[in-house]
C-alpha positions as CSV (number, residue, x, y, z in Angstrom):
1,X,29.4,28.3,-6.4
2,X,28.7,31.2,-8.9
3,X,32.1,30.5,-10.4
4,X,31.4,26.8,-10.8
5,X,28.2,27.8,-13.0
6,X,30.5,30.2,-15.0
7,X,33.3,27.8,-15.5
8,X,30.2,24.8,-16.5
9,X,28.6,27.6,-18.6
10,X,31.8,28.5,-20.4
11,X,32.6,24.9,-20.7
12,X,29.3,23.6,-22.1
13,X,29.2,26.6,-24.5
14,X,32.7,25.5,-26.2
15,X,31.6,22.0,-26.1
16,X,28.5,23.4,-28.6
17,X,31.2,25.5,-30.7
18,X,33.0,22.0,-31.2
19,X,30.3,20.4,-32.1
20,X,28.5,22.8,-34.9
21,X,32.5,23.2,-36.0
22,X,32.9,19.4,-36.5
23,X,29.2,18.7,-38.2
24,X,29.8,21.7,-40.8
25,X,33.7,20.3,-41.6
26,X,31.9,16.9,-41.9
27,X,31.8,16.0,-45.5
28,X,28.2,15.0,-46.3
29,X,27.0,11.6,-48.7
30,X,26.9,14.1,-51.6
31,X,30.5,15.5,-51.0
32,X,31.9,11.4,-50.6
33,X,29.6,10.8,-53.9
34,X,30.5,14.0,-56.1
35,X,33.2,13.2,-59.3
36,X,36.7,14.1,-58.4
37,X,37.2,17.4,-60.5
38,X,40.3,16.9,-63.0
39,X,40.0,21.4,-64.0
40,X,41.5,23.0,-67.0
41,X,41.5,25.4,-69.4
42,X,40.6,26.3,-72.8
43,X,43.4,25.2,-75.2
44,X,45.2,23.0,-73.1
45,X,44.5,19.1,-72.3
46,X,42.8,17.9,-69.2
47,X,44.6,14.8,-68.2
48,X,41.8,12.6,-66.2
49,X,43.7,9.2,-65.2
50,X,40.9,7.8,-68.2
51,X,41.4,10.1,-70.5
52,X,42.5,13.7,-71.8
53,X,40.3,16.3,-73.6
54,X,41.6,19.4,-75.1
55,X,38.7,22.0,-75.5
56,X,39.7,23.9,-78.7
57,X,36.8,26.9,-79.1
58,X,32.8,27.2,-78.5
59,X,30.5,28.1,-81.2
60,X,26.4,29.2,-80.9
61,X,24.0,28.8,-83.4
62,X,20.5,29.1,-83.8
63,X,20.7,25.8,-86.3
64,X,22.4,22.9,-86.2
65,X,24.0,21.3,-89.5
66,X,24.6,17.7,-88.9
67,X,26.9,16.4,-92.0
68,X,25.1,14.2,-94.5
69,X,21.0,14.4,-92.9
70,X,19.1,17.7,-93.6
71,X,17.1,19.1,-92.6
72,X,18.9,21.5,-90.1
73,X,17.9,21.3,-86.7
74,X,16.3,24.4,-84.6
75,X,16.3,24.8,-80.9
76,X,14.0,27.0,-78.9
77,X,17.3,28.1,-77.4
78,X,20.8,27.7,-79.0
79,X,23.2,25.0,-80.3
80,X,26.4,25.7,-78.4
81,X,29.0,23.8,-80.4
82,X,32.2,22.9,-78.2
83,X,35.0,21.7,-80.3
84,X,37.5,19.5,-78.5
85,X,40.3,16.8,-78.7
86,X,39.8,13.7,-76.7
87,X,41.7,10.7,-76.4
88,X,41.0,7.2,-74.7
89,X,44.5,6.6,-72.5
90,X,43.9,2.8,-71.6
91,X,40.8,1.1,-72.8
92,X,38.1,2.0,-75.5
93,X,35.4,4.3,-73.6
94,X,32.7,6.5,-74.7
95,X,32.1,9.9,-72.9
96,X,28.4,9.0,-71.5
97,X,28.2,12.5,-69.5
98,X,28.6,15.6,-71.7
99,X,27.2,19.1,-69.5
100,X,27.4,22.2,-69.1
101,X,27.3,24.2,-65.8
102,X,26.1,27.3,-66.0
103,X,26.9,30.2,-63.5
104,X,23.7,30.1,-61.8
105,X,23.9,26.4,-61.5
106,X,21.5,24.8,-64.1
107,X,23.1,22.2,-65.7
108,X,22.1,21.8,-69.3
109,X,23.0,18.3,-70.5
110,X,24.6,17.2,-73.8
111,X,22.0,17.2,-77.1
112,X,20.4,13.8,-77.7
113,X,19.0,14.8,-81.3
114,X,18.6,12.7,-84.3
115,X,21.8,12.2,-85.8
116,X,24.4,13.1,-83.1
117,X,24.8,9.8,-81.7
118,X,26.8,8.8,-84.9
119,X,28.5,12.0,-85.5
120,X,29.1,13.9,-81.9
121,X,31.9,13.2,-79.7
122,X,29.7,12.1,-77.1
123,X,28.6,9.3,-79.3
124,X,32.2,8.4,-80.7
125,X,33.9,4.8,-79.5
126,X,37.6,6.3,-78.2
127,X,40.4,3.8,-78.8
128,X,43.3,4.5,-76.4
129,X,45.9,6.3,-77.5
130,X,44.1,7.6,-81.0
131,X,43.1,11.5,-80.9
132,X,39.6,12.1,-81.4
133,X,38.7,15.7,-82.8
134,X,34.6,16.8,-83.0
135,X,32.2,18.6,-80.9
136,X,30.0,18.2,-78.0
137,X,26.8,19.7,-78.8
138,X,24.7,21.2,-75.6
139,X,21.1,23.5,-76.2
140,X,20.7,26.3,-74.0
141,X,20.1,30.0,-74.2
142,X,23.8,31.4,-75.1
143,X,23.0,34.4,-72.8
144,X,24.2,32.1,-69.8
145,X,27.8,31.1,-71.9
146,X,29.5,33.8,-70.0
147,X,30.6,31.6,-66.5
148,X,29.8,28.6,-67.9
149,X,31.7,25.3,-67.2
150,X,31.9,22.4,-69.0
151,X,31.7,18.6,-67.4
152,X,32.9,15.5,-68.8
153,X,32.7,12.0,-67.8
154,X,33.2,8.7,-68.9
155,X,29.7,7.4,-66.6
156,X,26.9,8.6,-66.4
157,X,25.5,7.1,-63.5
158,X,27.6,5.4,-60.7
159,X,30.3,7.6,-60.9
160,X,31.5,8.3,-57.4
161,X,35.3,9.5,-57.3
162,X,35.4,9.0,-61.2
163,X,37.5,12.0,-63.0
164,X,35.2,14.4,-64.2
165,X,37.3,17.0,-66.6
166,X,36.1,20.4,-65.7
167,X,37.0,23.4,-68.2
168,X,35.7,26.7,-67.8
169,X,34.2,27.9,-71.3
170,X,35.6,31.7,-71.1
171,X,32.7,33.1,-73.2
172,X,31.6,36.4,-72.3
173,X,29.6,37.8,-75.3
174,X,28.9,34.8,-77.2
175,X,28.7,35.7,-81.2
176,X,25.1,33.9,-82.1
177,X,25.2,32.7,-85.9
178,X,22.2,31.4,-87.8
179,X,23.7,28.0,-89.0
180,X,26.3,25.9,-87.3
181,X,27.6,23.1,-89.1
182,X,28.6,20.4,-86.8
183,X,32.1,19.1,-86.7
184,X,31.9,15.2,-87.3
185,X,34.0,13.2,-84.3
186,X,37.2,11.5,-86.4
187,X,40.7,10.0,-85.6
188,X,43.1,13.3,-85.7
């Protein structure tokens, strides 16, 4: 009898194991949800099925310089230029998700200032197959460059499975200037 309680003791135990093994391999809403991470690195394109972006350098300023309008623009934390490549491979799109991920996990989203949406890359039309050189322009406080990742999409809501590029920024002791002067989004 004892052994019978051992062997349904033993049994029921494993049975649990399985159980809290399955649930945790389970992917959750938010895992079936997420973007589908298209990752790269600086210098080299990121080939998304939608598009590719080529992230070409990062720049910080405490100012921004937006060609043609004055006056420059301050931030209570810094302009972190990113100066990229990206080109449209089937259809005209615009790149409605611009972030960047810091290594703590805030997520600091693109700059909606005065001005960028007619000179940013995030606010440039993309035709396919025509290179589009610029920069994404995110604020935050460039002591939390060194980790960070950036994020692009094409949506910025409704985007499960879409191809989000994902390029680690390789900053570690970003050099602050006072003025950055905005590179203008144009056909390379």
């Amino acid at each position: 009898m004892t052994s019978r309680k051992v062997l349904n003791g033993v049994l029921t135990l494993a049975v649990l194991i399985a159980i809290v093994g399955l649930y945790r391999l389970t992917p959750t809403q938010k895992d079936i949800q997420d973007p589908t991470p298209v990752n790269g690195v600086v210098g080299r394109a990121v080939e998304t099925p939608r598009f590719t972006l080529t992230v070409d350098g990062v720049r910080v300023g405490k100012k921004l310089r937006i060609p043609r309008s004055s006056p420059d623009r301050e931030s209570r934390t810094n302009f972190v230029l990113i100066d990229a490549t990206v080109t449209a491979l089937r259809e005209p799109m615009y790149l409605k998700r611009v972030r960047v991920l810091t290594a703590d996990g805030v997520a600091y989203l693109g700059a909606n200032r005065t001005g960028l949406d007619q000179t940013a890359l995030s606010g440039a039309e993309l035709a396919p197959g025509i290179p589009v050189r610029g920069s994404f322009v995110v604020e935050l406080p460039a002591d939390k460059l060194p980790g960070a990742t950036l994020q692009v999409m094409e949506k910025s809501g409704f985007n499960e499975l879409e191809p989000e590029a994902t390029v680690p920024l390789d900053v570690e002791t970003p050099e602050v200037q006072d003025v950055v002067q905005l590179t203008t989004a144009s056909a390379s």
